[in-house]
N, C-alpha and C positions, 0 to 999 in steps of 0.2 A: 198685494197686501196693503191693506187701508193702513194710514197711520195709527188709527186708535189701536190697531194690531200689533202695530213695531212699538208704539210706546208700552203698552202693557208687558211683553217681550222684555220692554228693556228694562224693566221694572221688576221680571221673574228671576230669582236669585237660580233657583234651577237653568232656565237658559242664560243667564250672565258666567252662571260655573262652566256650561260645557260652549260658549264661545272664549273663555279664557283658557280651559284644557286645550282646546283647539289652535290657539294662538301662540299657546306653549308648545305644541308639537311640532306648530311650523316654523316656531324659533328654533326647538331643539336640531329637525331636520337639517334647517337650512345651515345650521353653526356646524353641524355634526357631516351635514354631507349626506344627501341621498342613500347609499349604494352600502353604507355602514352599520351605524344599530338606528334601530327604533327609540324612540323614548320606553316603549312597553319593554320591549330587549334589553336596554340599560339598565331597568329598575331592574328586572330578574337577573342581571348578572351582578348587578350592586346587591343585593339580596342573599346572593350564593358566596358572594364574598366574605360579607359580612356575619354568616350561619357557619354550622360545621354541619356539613354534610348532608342539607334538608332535603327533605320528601318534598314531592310537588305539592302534596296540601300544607306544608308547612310554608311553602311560598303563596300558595294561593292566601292562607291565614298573615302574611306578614306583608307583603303586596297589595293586595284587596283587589287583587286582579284575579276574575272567576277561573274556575276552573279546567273547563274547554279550552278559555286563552293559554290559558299559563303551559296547557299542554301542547298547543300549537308553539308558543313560546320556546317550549324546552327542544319540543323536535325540530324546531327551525336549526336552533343554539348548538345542537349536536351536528347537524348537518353541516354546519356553517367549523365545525370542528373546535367551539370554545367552548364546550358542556362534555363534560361524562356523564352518564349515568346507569349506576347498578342497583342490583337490590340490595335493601337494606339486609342486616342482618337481624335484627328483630321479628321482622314481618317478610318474607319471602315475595310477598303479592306488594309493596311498594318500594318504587325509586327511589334511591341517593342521589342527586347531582353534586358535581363539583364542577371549578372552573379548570382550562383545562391552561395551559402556559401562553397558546393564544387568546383562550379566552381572558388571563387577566392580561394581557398585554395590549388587548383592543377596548378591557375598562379604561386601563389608568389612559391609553391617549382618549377616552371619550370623558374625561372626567374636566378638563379644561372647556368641550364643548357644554357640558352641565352645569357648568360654574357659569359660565359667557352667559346661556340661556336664562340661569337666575338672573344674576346682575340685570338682565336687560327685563325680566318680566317687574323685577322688583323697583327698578328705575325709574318706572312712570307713575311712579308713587312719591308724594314728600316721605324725607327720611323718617320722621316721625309717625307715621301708618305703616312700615314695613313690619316692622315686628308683630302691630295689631294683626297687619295681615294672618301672617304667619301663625300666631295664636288661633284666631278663628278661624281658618283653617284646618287646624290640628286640632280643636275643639269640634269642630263640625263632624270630623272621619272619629274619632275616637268616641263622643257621642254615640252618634249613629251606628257604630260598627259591634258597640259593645252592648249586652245584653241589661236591660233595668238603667241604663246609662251611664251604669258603672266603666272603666277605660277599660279598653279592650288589652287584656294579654298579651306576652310573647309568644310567639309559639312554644310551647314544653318540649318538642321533639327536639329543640336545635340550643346550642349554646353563641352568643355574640363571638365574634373573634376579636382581638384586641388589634386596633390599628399596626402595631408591628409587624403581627403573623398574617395581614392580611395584606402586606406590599410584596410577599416575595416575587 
């Protein structure tokens, strides 16, 4: 690669996004430990915690994680025996997930490696940029995710759960 290639590279907010996703997963991994969740498996169990009872498209819609993945995701998460999942009662032809007593048991110890992960992605930043961060950010996904650039939705199929009923 010629330099005029790495400079413009480093200059592509496109490539600067997916070598910083990248660097966040090798934080998350390495805080979290190989052999445990995924960053991708985190979000979908923070997700199932935080929903009552969602459909895998209600996770693919609140994730932004497609939907192949989310499906390899869920049948990992089952196997791995921290997912249930039944049919809903509305529709026969779609999945409920829920987590299951190991499954929040292996959130809450991975929630200390998701906090570490923060801290350290957001650390190499002066204090006064973090929040910009964070803003553009959330600006960029909500933007883009949503239709006329109006903010994208919750999902309608799922209700939030309040921090209480979501530590049992």
């Amino acid at each position: 690669m010629s330099r005029t290639q790495e400079i413009s590279l480093m200059g592509s907010a496109l490539h600067l996004l997916h070598r910083a996703g990248q660097r966040a997963d090798e934080l998350f991994t390495a805080t979290m430990g190989e052999n445990e969740l995924t960053p991708r498996q985190f979000a979908v169990l923070k997700a199932v915690a935080t929903m009552e009872n969602p459909s895998q498209t209600a996770l693919v819609q609140y994730t932004g994680i497609d939907r192949s993945t989310i499906a390899d995701i869920v049948r990992r998460l089952i196997k791995k025996g921290l997912l249930q999942r039944r049919r809903t009662s509305h529709d026969a032809r779609m999945y409920a997930v829920k987590l299951t007593p190991a499954g929040r048991e292996i959130l809450e110890a991975a929630e200390p490696a998701a906090k570490t992960t923060e801290e350290q992605l957001l650390s190499v930043l002066p204090t006064q940029q973090r929040t910009a961060m964070l803003e553009a950010l959330s600006t960029i996904v909500a933007k883009l995710e949503a239709p006329n650039g109006q903010p994208a939705p919750e999902p309608a199929a799922t209700t939030k759960r309040r921090s209480a009923r979501g530590r049992r």
